[in-house]
C-alpha positions in Angstrom: 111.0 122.1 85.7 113.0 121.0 82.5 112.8 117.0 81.6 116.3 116.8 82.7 115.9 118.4 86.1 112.9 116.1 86.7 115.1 112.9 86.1 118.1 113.9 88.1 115.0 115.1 90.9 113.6 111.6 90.4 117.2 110.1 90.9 118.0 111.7 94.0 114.0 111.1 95.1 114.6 106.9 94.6 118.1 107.3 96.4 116.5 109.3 99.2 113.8 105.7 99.7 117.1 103.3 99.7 118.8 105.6 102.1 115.9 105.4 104.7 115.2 101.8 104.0 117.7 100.6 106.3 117.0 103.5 109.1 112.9 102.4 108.8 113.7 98.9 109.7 115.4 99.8 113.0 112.9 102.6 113.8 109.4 101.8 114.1 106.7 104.6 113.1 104.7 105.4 116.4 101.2 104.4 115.8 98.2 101.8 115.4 99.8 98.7 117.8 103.1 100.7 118.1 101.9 103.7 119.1 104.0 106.0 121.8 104.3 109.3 123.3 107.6 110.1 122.4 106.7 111.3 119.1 105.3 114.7 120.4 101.4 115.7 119.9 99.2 113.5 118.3 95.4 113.6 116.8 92.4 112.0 115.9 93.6 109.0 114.1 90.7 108.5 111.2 91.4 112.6 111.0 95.6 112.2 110.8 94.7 109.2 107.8 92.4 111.6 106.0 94.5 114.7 105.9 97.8 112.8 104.8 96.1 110.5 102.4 93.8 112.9 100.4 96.7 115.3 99.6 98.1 112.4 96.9 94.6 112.4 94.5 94.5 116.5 94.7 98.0 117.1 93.8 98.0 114.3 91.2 94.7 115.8 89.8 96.1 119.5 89.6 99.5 119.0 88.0 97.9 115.9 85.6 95.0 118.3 84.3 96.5 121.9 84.4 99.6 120.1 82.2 99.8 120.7 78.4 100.0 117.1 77.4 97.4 115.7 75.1 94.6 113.3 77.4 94.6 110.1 75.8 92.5 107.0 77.1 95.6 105.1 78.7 96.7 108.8 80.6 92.9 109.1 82.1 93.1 105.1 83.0 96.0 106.2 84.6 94.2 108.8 86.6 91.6 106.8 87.5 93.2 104.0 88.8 95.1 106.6 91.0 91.9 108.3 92.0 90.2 105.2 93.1 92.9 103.9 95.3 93.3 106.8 97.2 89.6 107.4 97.1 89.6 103.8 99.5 92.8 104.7 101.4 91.7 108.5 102.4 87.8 107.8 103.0 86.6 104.7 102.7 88.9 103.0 104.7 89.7 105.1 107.7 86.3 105.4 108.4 85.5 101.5 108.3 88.4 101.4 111.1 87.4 100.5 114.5 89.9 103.1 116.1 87.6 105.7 118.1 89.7 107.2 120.6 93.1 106.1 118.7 95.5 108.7 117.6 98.1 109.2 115.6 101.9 111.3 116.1 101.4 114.6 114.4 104.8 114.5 113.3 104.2 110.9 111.2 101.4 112.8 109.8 103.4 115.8 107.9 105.8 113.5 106.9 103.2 111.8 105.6 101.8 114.8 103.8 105.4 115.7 102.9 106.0 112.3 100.8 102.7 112.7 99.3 102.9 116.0 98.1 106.0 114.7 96.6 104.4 111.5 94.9 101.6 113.2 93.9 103.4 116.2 92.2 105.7 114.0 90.6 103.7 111.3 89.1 100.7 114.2 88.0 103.3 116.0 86.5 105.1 114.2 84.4 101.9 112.5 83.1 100.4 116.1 82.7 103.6 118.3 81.1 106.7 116.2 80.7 106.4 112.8 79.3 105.1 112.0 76.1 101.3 111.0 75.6 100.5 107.6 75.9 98.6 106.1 72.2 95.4 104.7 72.1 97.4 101.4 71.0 99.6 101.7 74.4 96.2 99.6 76.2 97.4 96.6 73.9 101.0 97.2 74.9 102.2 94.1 76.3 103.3 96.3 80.1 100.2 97.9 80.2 98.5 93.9 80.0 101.0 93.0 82.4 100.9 95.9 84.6 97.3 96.1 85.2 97.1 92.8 85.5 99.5 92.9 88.7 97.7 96.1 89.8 94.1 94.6 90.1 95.4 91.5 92.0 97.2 93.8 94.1 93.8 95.7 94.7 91.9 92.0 95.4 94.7 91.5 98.0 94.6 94.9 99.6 91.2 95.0 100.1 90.5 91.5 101.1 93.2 91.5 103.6 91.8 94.5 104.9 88.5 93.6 105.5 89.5 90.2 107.3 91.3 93.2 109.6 88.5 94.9 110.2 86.0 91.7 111.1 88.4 90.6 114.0 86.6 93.1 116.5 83.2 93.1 117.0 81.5 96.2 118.1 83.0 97.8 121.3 86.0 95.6 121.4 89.4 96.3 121.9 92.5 95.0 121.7 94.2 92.5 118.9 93.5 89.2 117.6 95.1 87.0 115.4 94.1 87.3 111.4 93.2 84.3 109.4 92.2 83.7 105.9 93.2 84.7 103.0 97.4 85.0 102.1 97.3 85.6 106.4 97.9 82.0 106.0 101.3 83.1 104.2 102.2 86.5 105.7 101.7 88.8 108.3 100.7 91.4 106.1 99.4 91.0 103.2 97.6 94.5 102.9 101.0 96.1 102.6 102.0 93.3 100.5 98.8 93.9 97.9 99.8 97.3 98.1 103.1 97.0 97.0 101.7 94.3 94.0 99.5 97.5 93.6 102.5 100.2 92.7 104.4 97.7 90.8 101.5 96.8 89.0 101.2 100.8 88.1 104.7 101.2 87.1 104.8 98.2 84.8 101.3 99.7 83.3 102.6 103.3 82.8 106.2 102.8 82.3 108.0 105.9 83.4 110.4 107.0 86.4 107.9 108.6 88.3 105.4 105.5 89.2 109.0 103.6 89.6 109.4 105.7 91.9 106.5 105.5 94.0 107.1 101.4 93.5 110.4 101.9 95.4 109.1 104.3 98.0 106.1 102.1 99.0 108.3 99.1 99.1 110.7 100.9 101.3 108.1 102.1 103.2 105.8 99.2 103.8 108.4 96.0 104.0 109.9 97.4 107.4 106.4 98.3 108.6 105.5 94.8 107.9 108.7 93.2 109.5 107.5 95.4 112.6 104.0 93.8 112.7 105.3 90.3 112.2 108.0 90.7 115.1 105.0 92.1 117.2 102.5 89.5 116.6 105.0 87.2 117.6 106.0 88.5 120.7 102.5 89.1 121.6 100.9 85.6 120.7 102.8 82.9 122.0 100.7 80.3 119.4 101.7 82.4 116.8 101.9 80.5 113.2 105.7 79.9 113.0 105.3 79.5 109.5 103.7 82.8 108.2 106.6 85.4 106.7 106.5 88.7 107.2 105.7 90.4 104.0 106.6 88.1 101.0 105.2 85.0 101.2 108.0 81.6 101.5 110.5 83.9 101.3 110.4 87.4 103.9 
């Protein structure tokens, strides 16, 4: 794929994510606390999370290290801050989840698999073959400060928030509970929200289309998914902090 091609892909990629943003916040995705049997055959949850989360790093890895660009430091930075996140979102996580006997729509999983094939091949490719190589001086450019800056804080928040989720059940509990501590005081959901500080952060860092991209995609994909929880939570607990936001602390 030609440079040009890639960019009007990329274009049409970032216009496919506003598209589906409005559509995503009427339509909830089937699973976890809003799961349903409408959405056809399902499977093992911590299974579905592995199969449609490891695709991203191996894609990524392929097209970044089969490409003809020079490997400078920032470009394998790049790489391993990508490997690392999805090292914790395909194993580590899903397998510190309390969800024996949950499963998830088989359909929400290919889609899954579908957008990361997509993200993966798109960021590992034009970091492998079409952009230009990143200088050793690029790690004292000003966005790659900024942008890993945003990215670790976005990491602190992700995996904090997750792991006050994870403490609400003791062993051979079910059922859902209300989160405290950290930015729960703020928002609903501030794992998607780290997450989200995460892809920004590695945007700003690497400065090209494709990690926009993924920016846009993961906003659009997690801010309806939060507004979901938040609507839930307070339907469900009638103590609920009316205070908290969904997603964006004072503000959504």
């Amino acid at each position: 794929m030609s440079y040009d091609h890639f960019i009007y892909f990329m274009y049409a990629w970032i216009a496919l994510a506003i598209v589906l943003f409005p559509i995503q916040l009427k339509i909830t995705a089937p699973y976890g606390r809003h799961a349903s049997n409408k959405w056809g055959k399902s499977i093992d949850n911590r299974l579905g999370w592995l199969l449609m989360e490891l695709i991203s790093p191996v894609i990524f890895a392929i097209f970044f290290l089969t490409g003809d660009n020079a490997k400078t430091t920032p470009m394998w930075i790049f790489l391993g801050l990508w490997m690392a996140h999805y090292s914790y979102r395909s194993i580590i996580f899903p397998f510190r989840t309390k969800t024996t006997g949950k499963s998830i729509p088989i359909l929400i999983v290919s889609s899954a698999i579908f957008f990361n094939l997509i993200n993966g091949f798109t960021n590992g490719y034009y970091l492998g073959s079409l952009g230009l190589s990143y200088p050793q001086e690029w790690l004292y450019d000003p966005r790659f400060i900024i942008g890993i800056i945003i990215f670790f804080i976005g990491v602190a928040i992700n995996v904090q928030s997750d792991n006050i989720l994870l403490s609400l059940r003791k062993p051979g509990e079910k059922g859902y509970k209300v989160p405290q501590g950290g930015l729960f005081h703020r928002i609903s959901c501030p794992n998607y929200f780290g997450e989200i500080l995460e892809w920004i952060g590695f945007a700003i860092l690497s400065w090209n289309i494709a990690a926009v991209g993924f920016a846009i995609w993961t906003a659009s994909n997690l801010i309806p998914r939060a507004i979901s929880h938040h609507k839930w939570y307070r339907e469900k607990f009638e103590h609920y902090p009316k205070s908290r936001k969904a997603i964006i602390p004072f503000i959504w």
